[in-house]
Structures are given as C-alpha cells and as structure tokens.
N, C-alpha and C positions, 0 to 999 in steps of 0.2 A: 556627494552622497555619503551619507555616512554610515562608517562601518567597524567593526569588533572582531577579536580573534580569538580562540583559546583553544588548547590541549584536551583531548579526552585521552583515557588512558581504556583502550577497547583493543583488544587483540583474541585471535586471529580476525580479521574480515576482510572476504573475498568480495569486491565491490560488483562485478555483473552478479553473482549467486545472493549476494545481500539487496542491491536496489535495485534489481532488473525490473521489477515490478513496481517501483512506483514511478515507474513512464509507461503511459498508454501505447507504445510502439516506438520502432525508431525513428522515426519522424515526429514525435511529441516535443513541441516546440517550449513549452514549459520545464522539459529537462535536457541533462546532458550527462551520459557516462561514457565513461572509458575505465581503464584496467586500476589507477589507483586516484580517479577523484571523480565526485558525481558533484551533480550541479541542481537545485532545482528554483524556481522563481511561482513566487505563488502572493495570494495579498495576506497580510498578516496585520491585524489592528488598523485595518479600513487603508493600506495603501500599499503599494509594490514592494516588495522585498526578492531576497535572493539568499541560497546559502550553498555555498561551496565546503564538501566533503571532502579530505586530501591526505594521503597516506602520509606520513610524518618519515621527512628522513634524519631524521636523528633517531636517537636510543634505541638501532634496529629495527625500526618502521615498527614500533609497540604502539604507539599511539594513532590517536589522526588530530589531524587540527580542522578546527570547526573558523569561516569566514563566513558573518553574516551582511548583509549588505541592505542598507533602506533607513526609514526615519525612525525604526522603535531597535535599532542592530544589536545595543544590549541584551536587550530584554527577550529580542528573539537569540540571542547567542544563549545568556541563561537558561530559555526552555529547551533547545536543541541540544544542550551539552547532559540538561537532565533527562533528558529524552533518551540519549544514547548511554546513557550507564544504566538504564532503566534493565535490572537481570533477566537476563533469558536464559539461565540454564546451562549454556553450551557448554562450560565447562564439567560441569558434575554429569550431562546428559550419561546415562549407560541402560542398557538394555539387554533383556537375556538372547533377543531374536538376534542371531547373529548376521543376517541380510542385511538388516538395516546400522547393528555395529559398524557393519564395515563400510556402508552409504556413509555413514557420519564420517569413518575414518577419510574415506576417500573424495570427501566435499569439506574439506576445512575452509572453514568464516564461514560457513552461509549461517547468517544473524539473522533472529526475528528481534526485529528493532521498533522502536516507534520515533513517529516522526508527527513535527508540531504542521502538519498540512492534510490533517484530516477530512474536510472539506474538502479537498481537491480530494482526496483519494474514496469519499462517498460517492460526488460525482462523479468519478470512473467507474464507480461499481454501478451505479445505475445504468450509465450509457452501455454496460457489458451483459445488461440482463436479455436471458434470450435473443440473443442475436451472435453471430461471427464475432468473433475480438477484432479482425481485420475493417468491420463496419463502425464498431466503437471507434478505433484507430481513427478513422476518416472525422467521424462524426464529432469526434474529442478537438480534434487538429480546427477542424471548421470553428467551433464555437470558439476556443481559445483565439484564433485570429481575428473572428468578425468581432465580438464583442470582449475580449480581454484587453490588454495593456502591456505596453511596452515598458521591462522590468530590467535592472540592473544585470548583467553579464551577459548582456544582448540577448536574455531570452526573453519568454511572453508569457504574462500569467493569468491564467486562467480568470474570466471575472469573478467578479466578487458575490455575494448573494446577493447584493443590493441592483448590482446592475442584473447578473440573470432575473432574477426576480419579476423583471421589469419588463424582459421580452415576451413578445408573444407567443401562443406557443402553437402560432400558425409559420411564425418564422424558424420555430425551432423541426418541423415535420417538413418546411422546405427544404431543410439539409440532409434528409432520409431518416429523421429520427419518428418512430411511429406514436402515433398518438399516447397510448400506454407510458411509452417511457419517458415524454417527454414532459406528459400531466406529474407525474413523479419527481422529476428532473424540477419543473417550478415550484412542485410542492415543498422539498427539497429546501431550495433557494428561498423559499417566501419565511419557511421554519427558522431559518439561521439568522436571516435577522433579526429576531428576538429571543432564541433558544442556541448560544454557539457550545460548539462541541471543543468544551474549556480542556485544556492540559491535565488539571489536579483530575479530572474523571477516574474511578477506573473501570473495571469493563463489564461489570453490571450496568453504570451508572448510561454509559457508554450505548450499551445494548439496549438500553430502555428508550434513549434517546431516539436512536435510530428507527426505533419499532415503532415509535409513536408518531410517524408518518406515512400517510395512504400510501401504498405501491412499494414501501422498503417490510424486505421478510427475510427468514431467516437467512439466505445465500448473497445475499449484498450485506449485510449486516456481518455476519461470521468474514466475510472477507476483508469487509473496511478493519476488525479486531484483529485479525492476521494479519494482513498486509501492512495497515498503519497504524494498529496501536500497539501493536507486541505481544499477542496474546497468542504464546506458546501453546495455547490447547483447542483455538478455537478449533474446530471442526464445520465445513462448508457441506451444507443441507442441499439437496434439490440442483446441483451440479449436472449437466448433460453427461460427460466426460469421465467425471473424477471419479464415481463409484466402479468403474472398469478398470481405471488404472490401479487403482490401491488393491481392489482386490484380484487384481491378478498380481500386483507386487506382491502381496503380504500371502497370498493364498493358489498362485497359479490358477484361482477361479474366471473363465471367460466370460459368465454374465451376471456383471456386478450390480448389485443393485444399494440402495441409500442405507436400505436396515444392515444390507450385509455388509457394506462398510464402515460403519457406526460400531457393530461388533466385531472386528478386524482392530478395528483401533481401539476400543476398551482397553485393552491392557497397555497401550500408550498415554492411557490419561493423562494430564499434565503435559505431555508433549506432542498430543493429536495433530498441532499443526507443525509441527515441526517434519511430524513424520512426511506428512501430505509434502511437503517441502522437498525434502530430499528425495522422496519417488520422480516428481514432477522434473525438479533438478537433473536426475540424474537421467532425464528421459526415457524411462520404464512407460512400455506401450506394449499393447497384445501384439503378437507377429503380426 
C-alpha cells in the first residue's frame, strides 16, 4: 500500500480538544484517538485511504507529522498538510471578556482545523440532526460496517457516495434511521457524485454547496464549516442545547434562546466558533 510522510509546523495542539469531534463516538470504527496521534480512514479520489496524525518528537514536539496511506498518498499528504496550516487565529486570538481570556488560557491547542474528509464529516452532521448523538453514534457505526470498506490501519471507511447512493432508503430506516434523515442522507450521496466538496472551496463557496441540497440548513451546514472546514466564526443556528449553554457562559442567562445567542457572540465575530468551542470544551452547563 502505498504511502507518504511529511512535517507540519502547527503548535500548540491538544489532540482529544482539537479532533474529539471528528469521530462520531468512541466506538466510530472510521477513527482512532488517543493523547498524541489520531487516525482517520475515509475514501479519498474513489478508493480507501487512511491518515495518521502524530505529535513529532523531535524539535520539542513543535511539529506533527502527517502519514497518509492508500493509491493517491501524495496527493492526499499535499491536501492534509495544507489543510493544517490553513490559519486559525489561535495565536493572535485576544479578547476583552476575560471569562473566556482565561478558557483560552486554560485550553491550550484546541485548533479549529480543516480536514480533507469533508464528506464523511456532512454525513455525520446529517445522521445528528434532531435526534440523540448517542443514536447517530449507533446509526454512523452500522452504516460504515454494512456498507463501508475495509481501509488501511485496520480501520473502516465510511462508504463512498457512489456506494451509499445506491442503497435503499428502506435499508437505511431498517437501522433506526427515520425517514427524514435518511431521504437527506441519499440526497446527500446522490449530489456528491457529481458536485464533490473540492479542498480549494472556501466557505461561502462551501455554504452554498451544502444549502443547495433538500434536508441540509443552516445547523448541519455551520457545523460541517466548524468542525471540518476551519471556519473560526461559523456560528451553529437552530441547536437544541447550544443556545443555553453560551448563554449562561457568556451571560449567566438560564433561558437561552438562538437570537440571544447570536448577540452574546456579536462581539466575538471572527471567532464565534471558536468561542462555541471553548464553552463546550470546557464543559460549561446550567447547575
């Protein structure tokens, strides 16, 4: 199997705070973390790949080194390594609110990075809409086994849009997934094989893409831009959860609602999702 190495020069990052979230749970058989290397396996230019993340012990672990693994390993080492210098801010990040000053201080490396598995990480946003994370969890694991592929570093990668595309989406509601999201889920799949969500995008281009399919809106869209494409500001719409927690972080307010979180983070512009980030992070919840 052939495969490619190289050096990024990215410091500080905290590997669970930076890619806890691009695994669907612990049991998401597509990935693999631990404290200084993450793992993921997904299809990349129509066939299984793999890329290992790994804290570099040389030059006082400043770097990380990028292992891609499958038939395009160049070409996906090249996108991955631009991918991760792609800036996020953290270093100049500063803010007058000293709450969150001091979240930043006391959460060094959490990165908003992008990553070249965008795809995979649409499809987790859909399987997450309106329902438990814990059902996604289930619902993520099942597809990837039944109809995925067995991928370099003994994981499984998720299938491709060609093969979901193809399933029914009476097999897909056999595995608890409801009709709603599972019509989205193939719509999804059917789009990508003619419309893929290219690297050079940025995140208008990005956003538009996403919109322009039935059942994706703004809260699977702003999260695919946060979670995998590096979009420091997205801000997530129409959340169950999230407008409670921000605003009792940013404002001690018990009932949070989307307008009033939206003006809570105005004055974080440029780093709206960073903020979201670090609350979540640091496990801020009403008593």
């Amino acid at each position: 199997m052939p495969s490619a190495t190289a050096s990024v020069d990215l410091f500080p990052v905290h590997f669970p705070r930076t890619f806890n979230l691009q695994r669907l749970g612990p049991y998401d058989p597509t990935t693999e973390l631990h404290s200084d290397c993450f793992r993921k396996a997904f299809f990349y230019r129509g066939t299984p790949a793999a890329i290992e993340i790994i804290r570099s012990t040389k030059d006082e672990k400043r770097a990380l080194v990028i292992r891609t693994h499958g038939d395009n390993a160049d070409e996906l080492l090249a996108e991955t390594a631009a991918d991760l210098q792609q800036e996020d801010g953290y270093a100049q990040f500063s803010t007058s609110d000293a709450g969150m000053q001091r979240l930043h201080r006391l959460l060094p490396g959490l990165r908003v990075v992008r990553v070249p598995w965008l795809y995979d990480m649409t499809c987790s946003a859909i399987l997450q809409q309106r329902v438990r994370t814990v059902d996604a969890m289930r619902e993520w694991r099942k597809i990837a086994y039944r109809y995925g592929t067995p991928a370099p570093l003994g994981l499984h990668a998720f299938p491709s849009a060609e093969v979901l595309a193809a399933v029914p989406q009476f097999a897909l509601e056999s595995i608890g997934i409801d009709a709603k999201r599972a019509k989205t889920l193939l719509r999804f799949a059917r789009e990508m094989r003619f419309v893929s969500l290219k690297p050079g995008m940025d995140f208008e281009q990005l956003r538009q893409t996403l919109l322009r399919v039935a059942g994706i809106g703004p809260w699977t869209t702003e999260t695919v831009l946060g979670y995998g494409a590096g979009d420091t500001d997205a801000a997530i719409p129409g959340d169950l959860h999230l407008p409670r927690i921000v605003c009792y972080a940013l404002a001690g307010e018990e009932d949070g609602t989307d307008e009033r979180m939206m003006e809570l983070l105005e004055p974080f512009r440029g780093h709206r999702f960073r903020i979201i980030r670090l609350i979540t992070s640091a496990g801020i919840d009403l008593p």
